[in-house]
C-alpha atoms as one frame of an Amber mdcrd trajectory, in Angstrom:
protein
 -53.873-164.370 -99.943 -57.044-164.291-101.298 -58.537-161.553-102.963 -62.292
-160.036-103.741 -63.449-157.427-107.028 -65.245-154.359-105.629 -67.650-153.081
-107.744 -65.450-150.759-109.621 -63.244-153.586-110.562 -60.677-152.694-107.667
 -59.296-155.850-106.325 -59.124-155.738-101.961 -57.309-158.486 -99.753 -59.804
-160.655 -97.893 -57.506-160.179 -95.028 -56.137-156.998 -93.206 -55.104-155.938
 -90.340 -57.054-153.517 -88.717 -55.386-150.473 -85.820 -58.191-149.899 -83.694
 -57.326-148.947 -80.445 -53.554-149.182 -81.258 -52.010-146.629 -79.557 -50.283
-143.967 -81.895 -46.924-145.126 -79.988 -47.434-148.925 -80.648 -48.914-148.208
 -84.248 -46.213-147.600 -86.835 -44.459-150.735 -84.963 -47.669-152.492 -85.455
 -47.729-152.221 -89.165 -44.586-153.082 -89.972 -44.679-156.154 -88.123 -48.023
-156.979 -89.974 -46.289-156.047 -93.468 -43.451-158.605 -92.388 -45.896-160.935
 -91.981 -47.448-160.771 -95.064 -50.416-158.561 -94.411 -50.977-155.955 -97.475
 -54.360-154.973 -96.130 -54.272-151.814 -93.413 -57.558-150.364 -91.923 -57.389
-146.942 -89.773 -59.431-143.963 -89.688 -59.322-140.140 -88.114 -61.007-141.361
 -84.896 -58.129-143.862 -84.239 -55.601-140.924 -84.007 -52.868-142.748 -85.636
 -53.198-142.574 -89.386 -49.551-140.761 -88.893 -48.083-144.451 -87.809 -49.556
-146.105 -90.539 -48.022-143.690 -93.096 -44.760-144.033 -91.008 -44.628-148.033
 -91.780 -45.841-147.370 -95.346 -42.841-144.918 -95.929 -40.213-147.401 -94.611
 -41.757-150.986 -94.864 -39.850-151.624 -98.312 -43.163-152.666-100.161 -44.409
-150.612-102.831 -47.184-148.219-102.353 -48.912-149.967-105.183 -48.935-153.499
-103.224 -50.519-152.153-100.004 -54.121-151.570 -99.689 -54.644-148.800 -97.387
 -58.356-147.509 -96.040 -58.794-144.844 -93.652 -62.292-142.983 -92.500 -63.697
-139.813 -91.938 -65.435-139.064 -88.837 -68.520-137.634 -87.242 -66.799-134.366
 -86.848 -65.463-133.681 -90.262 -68.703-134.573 -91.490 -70.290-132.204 -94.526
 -68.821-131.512 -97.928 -66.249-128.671 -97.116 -64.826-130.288 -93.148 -64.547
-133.639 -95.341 -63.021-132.323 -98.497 -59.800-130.695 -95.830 -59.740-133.781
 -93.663 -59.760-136.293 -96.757 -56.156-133.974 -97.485 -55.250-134.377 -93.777
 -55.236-137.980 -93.697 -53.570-138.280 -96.973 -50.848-135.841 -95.477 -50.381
-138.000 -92.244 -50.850-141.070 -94.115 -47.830-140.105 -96.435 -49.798-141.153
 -99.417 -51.278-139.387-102.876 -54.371-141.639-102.513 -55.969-144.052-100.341
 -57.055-147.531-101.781 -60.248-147.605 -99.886 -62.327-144.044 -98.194 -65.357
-144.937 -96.006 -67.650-142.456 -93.956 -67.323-144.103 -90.613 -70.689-143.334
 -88.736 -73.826-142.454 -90.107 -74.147-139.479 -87.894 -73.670-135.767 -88.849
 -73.584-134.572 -92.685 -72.968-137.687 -94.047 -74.523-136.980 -97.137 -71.878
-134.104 -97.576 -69.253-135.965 -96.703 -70.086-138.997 -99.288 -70.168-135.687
-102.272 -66.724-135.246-100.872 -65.528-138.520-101.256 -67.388-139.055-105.018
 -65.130-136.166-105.354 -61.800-137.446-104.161 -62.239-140.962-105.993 -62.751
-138.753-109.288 -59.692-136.960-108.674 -57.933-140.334-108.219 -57.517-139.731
-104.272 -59.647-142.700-103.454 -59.669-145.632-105.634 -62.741-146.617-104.203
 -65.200-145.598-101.904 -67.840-146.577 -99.233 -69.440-146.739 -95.638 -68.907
-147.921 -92.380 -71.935-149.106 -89.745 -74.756-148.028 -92.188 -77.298-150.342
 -91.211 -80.081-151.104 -94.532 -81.785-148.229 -94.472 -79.302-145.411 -94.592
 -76.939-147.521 -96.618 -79.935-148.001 -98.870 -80.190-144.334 -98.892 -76.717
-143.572 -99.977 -76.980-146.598-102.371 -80.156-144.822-104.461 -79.624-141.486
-104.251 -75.889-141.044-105.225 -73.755-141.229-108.442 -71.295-143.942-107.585
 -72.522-147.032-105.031 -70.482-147.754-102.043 -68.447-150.487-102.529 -67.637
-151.297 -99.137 -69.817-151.265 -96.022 -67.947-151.726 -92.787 -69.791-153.596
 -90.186 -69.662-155.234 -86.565 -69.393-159.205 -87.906 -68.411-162.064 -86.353
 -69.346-165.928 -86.321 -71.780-164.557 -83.017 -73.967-162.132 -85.313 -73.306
-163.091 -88.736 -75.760-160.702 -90.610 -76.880-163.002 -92.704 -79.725-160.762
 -94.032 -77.743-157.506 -94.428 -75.016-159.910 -96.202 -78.127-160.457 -98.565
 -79.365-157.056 -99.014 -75.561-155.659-100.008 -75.575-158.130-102.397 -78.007
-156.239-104.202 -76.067-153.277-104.530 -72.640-155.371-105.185 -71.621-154.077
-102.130 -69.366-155.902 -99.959 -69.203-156.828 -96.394 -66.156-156.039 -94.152
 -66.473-157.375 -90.648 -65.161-155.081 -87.912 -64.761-157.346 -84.563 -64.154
-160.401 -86.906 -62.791-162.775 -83.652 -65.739-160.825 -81.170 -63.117-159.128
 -79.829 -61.200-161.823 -78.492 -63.557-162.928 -76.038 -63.595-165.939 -74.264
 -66.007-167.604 -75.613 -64.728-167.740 -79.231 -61.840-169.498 -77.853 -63.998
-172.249 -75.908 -66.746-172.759 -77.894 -67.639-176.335 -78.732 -68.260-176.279
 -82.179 -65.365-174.132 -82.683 -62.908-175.848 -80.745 -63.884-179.477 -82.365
 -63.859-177.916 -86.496 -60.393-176.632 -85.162 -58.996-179.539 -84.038 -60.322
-180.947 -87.180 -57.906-178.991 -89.486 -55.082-178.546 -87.046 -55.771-174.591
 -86.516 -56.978-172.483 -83.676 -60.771-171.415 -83.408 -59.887-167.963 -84.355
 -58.467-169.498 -87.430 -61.404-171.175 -88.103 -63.839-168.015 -87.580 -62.275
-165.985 -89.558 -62.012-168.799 -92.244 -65.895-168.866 -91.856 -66.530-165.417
 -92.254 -63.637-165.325 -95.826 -65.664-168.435 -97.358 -69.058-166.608 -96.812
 -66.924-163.431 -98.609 -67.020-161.079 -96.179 -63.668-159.178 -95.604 -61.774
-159.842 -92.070 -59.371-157.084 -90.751 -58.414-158.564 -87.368 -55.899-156.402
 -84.747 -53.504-157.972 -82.779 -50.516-156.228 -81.254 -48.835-159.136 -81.022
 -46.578-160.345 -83.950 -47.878-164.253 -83.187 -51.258-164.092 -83.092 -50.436
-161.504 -86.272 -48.989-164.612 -88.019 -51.999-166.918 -86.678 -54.548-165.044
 -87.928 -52.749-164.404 -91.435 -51.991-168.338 -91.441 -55.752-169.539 -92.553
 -55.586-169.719 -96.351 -54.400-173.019 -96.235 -57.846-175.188 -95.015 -61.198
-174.304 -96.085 -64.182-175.915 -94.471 -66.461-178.310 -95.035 -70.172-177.845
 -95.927 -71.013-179.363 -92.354 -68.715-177.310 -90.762 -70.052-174.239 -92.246
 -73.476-175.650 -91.328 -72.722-175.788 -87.849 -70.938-172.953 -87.240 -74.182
-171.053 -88.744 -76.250-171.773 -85.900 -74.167-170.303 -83.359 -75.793-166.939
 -84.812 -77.535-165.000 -82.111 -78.221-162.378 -84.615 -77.426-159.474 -82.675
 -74.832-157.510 -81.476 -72.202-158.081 -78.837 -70.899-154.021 -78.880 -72.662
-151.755 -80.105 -75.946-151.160 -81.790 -75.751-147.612 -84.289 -79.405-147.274
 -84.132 -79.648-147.367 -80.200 -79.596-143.394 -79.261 -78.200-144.057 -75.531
 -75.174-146.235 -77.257 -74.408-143.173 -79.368 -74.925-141.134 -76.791 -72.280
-142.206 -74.669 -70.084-142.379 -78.460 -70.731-138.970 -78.911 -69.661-137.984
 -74.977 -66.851-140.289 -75.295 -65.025-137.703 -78.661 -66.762-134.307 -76.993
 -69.274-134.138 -79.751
C-alpha cells in the first residue's frame, strides 16, 4: 500500500474501497471481504444509507480501529451548524466508532458553511482526524479554503483517466489539498475496458486496464476508492502496487482527457435538480 500526508500530517491510503450504491444488505459483507483483501481504506456517507454495515465489518473484521481509515459525509439535508453537529454523532453511532479518520461535506448545496463550523468543531474535539469536501468545484472550494480556520484537506471529486482535472489537480495544490477521485474506473464502462491505449500499456505490464487507470490516477497522487461487490475484481483493483508506469505511458494515457464529465456536472442546476427530486429535497 501506498500512502499520502494530508495537510495536518494525517497519513490516508492511496487506495480504498468505496460503498456507493452498495445496498445496506450487501454492505457489511462488502467490507469485510475488502478488509480480507487488504483494503484499510473505507469511503461511505449518510446519503449511501449504510454507514451501519460499515461499522458492522469494523466491529468484527479483527483489525484494529487504529489501522482502518474510515470517511463518511454529511449530506444536503443535515446541512447547517446544529442538523450537522447531531448527524456527525449519528454516523459515529451507526458507524460504531469514537471518531472518523476522514469527515467531508458531500455537496455544496444547503448550509454548507454551517456544516464545515461543525466539522472544525468535531476534528477539535478529536471526532474527525481530519476534515474536508466533496464535489466543490474551484470556486466554492476556494471559498471554504480562505475564509475558514482549518483548510480542507481532502476534496472529493468525479476523476477518472476520461476527465482527469488536470487544472483543479493544480489549483488544490495550492491549498495542499488533495484529490480523491470518485468514479476512478468511469464507472466500469465499456470503454475503459477496450480502449486502445489502455488495453496495449496493460498488456505491457501483465495487468488489466482498470489496473492500469487507477495506477495512472495513484502516480499523478490523486486518491482512488474503487467499489466492486465482487471479492475478484476487489483483489484486482487492490493488486496494482506492484508496476508503475512509464513516462510514455503516462504521456499517452494523458491525452485520452476529454476534460469533462461523464456523470454529473454540480454546477448544472437541471442535474441537481433531478439530485435533489431523487432524496425529496
Amino acid at each position: 500500500m501506498e500512502y499520502t500526508k494530508l495537510n495536518n500530517g494525517v497519513e490516508m491510503p492511496m487506495l480504498g474501497y468505496g460503498v456507493f450504491l452498495v445496498s445496506p444488505q450487501e454492505c457489511e459483507r462488502c467490507v469485510l471481504d475488502a478488509i480480507s483483501v487488504g483494503y484499510r481504506s473505507i469511503d461511505t456517507a449518510q446519503a449511501y444509507f449504510n454507514e451501519e454495515g460499515v461499522g458492522n465489518a469494523i466491529v468484527k473484521c479483527g483489525v484494529a480501529r487504529e489501522d482502518l481509515f474510515i470517511t463518511t459525509k454529511v449530506w444536503i439535508t443535515n446541512a447547517g451548524y446544529e442538523k450537522a453537529k447531531a448527524s456527525i454523532e449519528e454516523s459515529l453511532q451507526k458507524l460504531q466508532t469514537d471518531y472518523v479518520d476522514l469527515l467531508l461535506v458531500h455537496q455544496p448545496y444547503n448550509d454548507f458553511y454551517g456544516t464545515y463550523r461543525a466539522m472544525e468543531e468535531a476534528y477539535k474535539q478529536g471526532k474527525a482526524r481530519a476534515i474536508g469536501l466533496s464535489n466543490f468545484y474551484a470556486a466554492r472550494f476556494m471559498d471554504i479554503a480562505k475564509f475558514n480556520e482549518i483548510k480542507p484537506a481532502v476534496n472529493q471529486l468525479e476523476a477518472h483517466v476520461f476527465h482527469q482535472r488536470k487544472e483543479m489537480r493544480k489549483y488544490l495544490e495550492r491549498y495542499d489539498t488533495k484529490m480523491e477521485a470518485w468514479s476512478s474506473l468511469a464507472r466500469g464502462g465499456d470503454e475503459l475496458f477496450t480502449n486502445a491505449v489502455l488495453v496495449e500499456t496493460s498488456k505491457q505490464h501483465g495487468k488489466t486496464p482498470a489496473q492500469v487507470a487507477l495506477r495512472f490516477l495513484i502516480q499523478h497522487g490523486v486518491i482512488v476508492i474503487p467499489k466492486s461487490s465482487h471479492k475478484e475484481r476487489m483483489i484486482e483493483n487492490f493488486n496494482i502496487f506492484d508496476f508503475s508506469l512509464t513516462q510514455d505511458e503516462m504521456q499517452k494515457i494523458e491525452a485520452l482527457d476529454r476534460a469533462t464529465t461523464l456523470f454529473m456536472n454540480h454546477q448544472d442546476a437541471e442535474a441537481m435538480e433531478n439530485i435533489f427530486a431523487r432524496f425529496k429535497i
